[in-house]
C-alpha positions in Angstrom: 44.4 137.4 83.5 45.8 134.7 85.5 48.7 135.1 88.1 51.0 132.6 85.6 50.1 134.7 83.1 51.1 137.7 84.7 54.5 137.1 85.9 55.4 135.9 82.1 53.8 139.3 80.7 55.7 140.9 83.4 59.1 139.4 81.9 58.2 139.7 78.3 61.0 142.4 78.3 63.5 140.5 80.9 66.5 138.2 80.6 66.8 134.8 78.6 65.3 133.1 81.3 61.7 134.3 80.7 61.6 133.5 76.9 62.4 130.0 78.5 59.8 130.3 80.5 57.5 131.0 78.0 58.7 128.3 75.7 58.9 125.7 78.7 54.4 126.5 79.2 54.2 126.5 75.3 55.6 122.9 74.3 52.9 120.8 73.6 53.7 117.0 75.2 52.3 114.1 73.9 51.8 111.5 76.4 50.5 108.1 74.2 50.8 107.0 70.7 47.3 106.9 70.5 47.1 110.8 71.3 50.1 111.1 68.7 47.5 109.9 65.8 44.7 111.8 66.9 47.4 114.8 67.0 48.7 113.8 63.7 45.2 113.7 62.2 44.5 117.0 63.4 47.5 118.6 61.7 47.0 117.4 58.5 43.3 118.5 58.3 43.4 122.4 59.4 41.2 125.6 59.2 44.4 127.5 58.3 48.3 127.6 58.1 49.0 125.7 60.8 52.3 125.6 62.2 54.7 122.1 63.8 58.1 123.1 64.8 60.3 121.2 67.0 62.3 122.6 70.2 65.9 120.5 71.6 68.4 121.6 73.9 70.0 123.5 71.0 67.2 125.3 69.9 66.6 126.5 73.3 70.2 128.1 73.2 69.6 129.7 70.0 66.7 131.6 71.9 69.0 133.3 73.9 70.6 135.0 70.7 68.2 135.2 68.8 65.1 137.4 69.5 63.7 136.6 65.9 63.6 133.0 66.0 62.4 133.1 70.1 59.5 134.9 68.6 59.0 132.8 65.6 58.9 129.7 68.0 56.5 131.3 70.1 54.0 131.9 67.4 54.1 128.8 65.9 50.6 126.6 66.7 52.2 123.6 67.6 55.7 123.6 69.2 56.8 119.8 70.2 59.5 118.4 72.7 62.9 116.9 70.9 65.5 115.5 72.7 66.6 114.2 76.4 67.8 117.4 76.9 64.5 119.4 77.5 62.7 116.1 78.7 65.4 116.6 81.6 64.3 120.1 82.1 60.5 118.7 82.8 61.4 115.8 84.5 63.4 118.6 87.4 60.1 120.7 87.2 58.0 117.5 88.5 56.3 117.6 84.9 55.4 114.8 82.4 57.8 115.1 79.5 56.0 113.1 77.1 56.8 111.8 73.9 60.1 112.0 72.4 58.8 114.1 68.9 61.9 114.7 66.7 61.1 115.5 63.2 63.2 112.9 61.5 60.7 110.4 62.8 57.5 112.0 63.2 57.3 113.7 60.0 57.7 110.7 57.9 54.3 109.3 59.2 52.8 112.7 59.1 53.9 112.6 54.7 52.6 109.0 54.9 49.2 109.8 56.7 48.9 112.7 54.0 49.3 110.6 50.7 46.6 111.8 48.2 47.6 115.4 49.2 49.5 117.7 47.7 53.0 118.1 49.0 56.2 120.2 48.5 59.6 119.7 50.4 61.8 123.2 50.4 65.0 123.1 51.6 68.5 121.1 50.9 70.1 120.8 47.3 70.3 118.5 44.3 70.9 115.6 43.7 69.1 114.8 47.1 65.9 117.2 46.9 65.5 115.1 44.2 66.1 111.7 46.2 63.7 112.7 48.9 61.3 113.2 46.7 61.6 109.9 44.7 61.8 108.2 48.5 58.4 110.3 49.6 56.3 109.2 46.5 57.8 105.7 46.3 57.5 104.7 50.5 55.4 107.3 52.2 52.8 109.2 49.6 52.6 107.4 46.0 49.3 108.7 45.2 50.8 112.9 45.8 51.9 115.3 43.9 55.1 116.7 45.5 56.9 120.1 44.5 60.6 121.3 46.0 62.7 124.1 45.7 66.4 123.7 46.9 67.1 125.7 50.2 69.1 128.5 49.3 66.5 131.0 48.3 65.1 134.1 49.8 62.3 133.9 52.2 59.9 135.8 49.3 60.7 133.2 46.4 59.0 130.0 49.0 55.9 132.7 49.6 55.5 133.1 46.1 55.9 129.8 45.2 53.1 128.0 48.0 50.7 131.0 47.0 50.9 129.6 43.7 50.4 125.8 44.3 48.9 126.0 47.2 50.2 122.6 49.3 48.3 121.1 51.6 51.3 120.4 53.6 54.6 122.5 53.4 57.6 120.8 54.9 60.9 123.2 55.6 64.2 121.5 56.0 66.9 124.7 55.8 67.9 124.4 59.2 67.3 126.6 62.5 66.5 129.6 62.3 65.3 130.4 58.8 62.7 127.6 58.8 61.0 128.8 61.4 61.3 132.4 60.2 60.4 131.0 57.1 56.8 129.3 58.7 56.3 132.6 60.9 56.1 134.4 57.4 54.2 131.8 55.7 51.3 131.6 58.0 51.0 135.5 57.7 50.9 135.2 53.9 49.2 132.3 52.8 45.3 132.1 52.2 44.6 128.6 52.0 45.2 126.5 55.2 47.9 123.7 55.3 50.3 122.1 57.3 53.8 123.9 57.8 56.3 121.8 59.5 59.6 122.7 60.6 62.0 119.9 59.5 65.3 120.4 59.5 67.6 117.8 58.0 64.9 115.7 57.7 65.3 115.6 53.6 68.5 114.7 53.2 67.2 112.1 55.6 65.2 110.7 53.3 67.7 111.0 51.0 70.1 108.9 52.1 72.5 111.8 52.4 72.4 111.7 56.4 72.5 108.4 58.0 70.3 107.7 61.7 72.3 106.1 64.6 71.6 102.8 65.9 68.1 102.3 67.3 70.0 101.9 70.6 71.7 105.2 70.8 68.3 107.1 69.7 66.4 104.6 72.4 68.9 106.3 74.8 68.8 109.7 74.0 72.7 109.7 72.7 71.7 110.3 68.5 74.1 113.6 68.8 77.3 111.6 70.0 77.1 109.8 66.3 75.9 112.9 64.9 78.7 115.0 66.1 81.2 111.6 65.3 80.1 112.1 61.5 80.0 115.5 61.4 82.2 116.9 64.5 83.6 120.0 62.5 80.2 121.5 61.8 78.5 120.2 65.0 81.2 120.6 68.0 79.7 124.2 69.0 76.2 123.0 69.1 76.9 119.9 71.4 80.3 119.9 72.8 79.8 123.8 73.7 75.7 123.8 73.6 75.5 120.9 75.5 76.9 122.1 79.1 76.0 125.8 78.1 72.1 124.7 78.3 72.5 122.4 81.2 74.0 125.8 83.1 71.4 127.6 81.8 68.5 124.5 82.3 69.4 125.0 85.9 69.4 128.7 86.5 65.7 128.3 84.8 64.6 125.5 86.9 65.8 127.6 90.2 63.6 130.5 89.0 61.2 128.4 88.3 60.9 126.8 91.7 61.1 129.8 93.1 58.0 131.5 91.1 55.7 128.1 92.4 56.8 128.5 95.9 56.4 132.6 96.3 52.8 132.1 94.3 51.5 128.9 94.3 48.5 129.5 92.7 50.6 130.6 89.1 52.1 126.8 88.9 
């Protein structure tokens, strides 16, 4: 066992900062766009239920909380950087970030690079489950067949229903933390292998229901300020209360960190 690997075992039962840690090693960055399609390829062709899920500053605070979606996150086969918030976090630890991954964008090219297979889309409500699917078969897959179900049910009825029909690629979009509960349980119980992504709004994206900020604002790392302008009731604990909670907590991790490197230089 390596010394790196040691010191997180060690902490396995410690404070917040070690499932940080953890999750900080575990982030897979992409560096290039041409190691985004190779990635992207990969994903949509596995051996078995193969898990994407997305990690941002305020995922990284629900961690703390929750012990059931730190673990869920940490079992998933693909966990991918979203946001300036974590890129931040790499950038103080000397470390590439990579690729800005969020789901909104990436998973649209991962539907489109999958047309032909069959897809289902779990999670939101009607009219827009509806929407997103007209808007996946009409721009991004016309040759797949895509299934929903609305968001609401219990984690049993989705298992059931992907056992049944079998999807070669599964995207959730119920919000953080079931979907990734949600993927954790899927991969256990499924027999066939597919793609299980962990989307978030990302339907009533294509929907319509949920507008993008201006391609200068995401260029910039700034998409929450609009988000939280359009929706500043249901959003003002996750950024105007997340926001400087993670930075606090972003530098008590980097400290420690630093401190494991310079006391064992042989774990960085």
């Amino acid at each position: 066992m390596s010394l790196k690997l040691g010191l997180l075992v060690q902490r396995m039962n410690d404070d917040w900062r070690s499932r940080w840690e953890c999750l900080i090693h575990k982030i897979h960055r992409i560096s290039s766009s041409e190691d985004l399609s190779l990635q992207i390829q990969q994903m949509i062709n596995p051996d078995s239920p193969f898990i994407v899920a997305f990690i941002n500053a305020h995922a990284m605070n629900e961690t703390v909380e929750r012990t059931d979606f730190y673990e869920a996150l940490r079992s998933s086969d693909m966990l991918l950087r979203d946001g300036s918030g974590v890129a931040m976090l790499y950038k103080k630890l000397a470390m590439n970030p990579g690729l800005n991954l969020n789901g909104t964008d990436l998973i649209p090219k991962i539907l489109k690079a999958s047309n032909g297979k069959k897809l289902a889309l779990y999670g939101t409500q009607e009219p827009y489950l509806h929407q997103a699917k007209t808007q996946v078969n009409t721009a991004l897959a016309p040759e797949s067949i895509v299934q929903t179900q609305h968001g609401f049910h219990e984690l049993p009825v989705y298992v059931k229903e992907a056992n049944k029909e079998k999807p070669d690629v599964i995207v959730l979009a119920m919000g953080m933390p079931k979907q990734e509960i949600l993927a954790n349980k899927l991969k256990q119980e499924l027999n066939h292998p597919c793609l299980i992504i962990c989307g978030g709004a990302i339907v009533d994206f294509l929907a319509g229901r949920v507008s993008r900020a201006p391609a200068w604002m995401r260029k910039i790392g700034m998409e929450w300020i609009y988000r939280l302008m359009l929706e500043p009731k249901r959003l003002f604990k996750r950024y105007v209360i997340g926001n400087p909670l993670f930075l606090y907590r972003a530098f008590l991790s980097i400290k420690r960190i630093k401190n494991d490197q310079k006391n064992y230089p042989s774990a960085s």
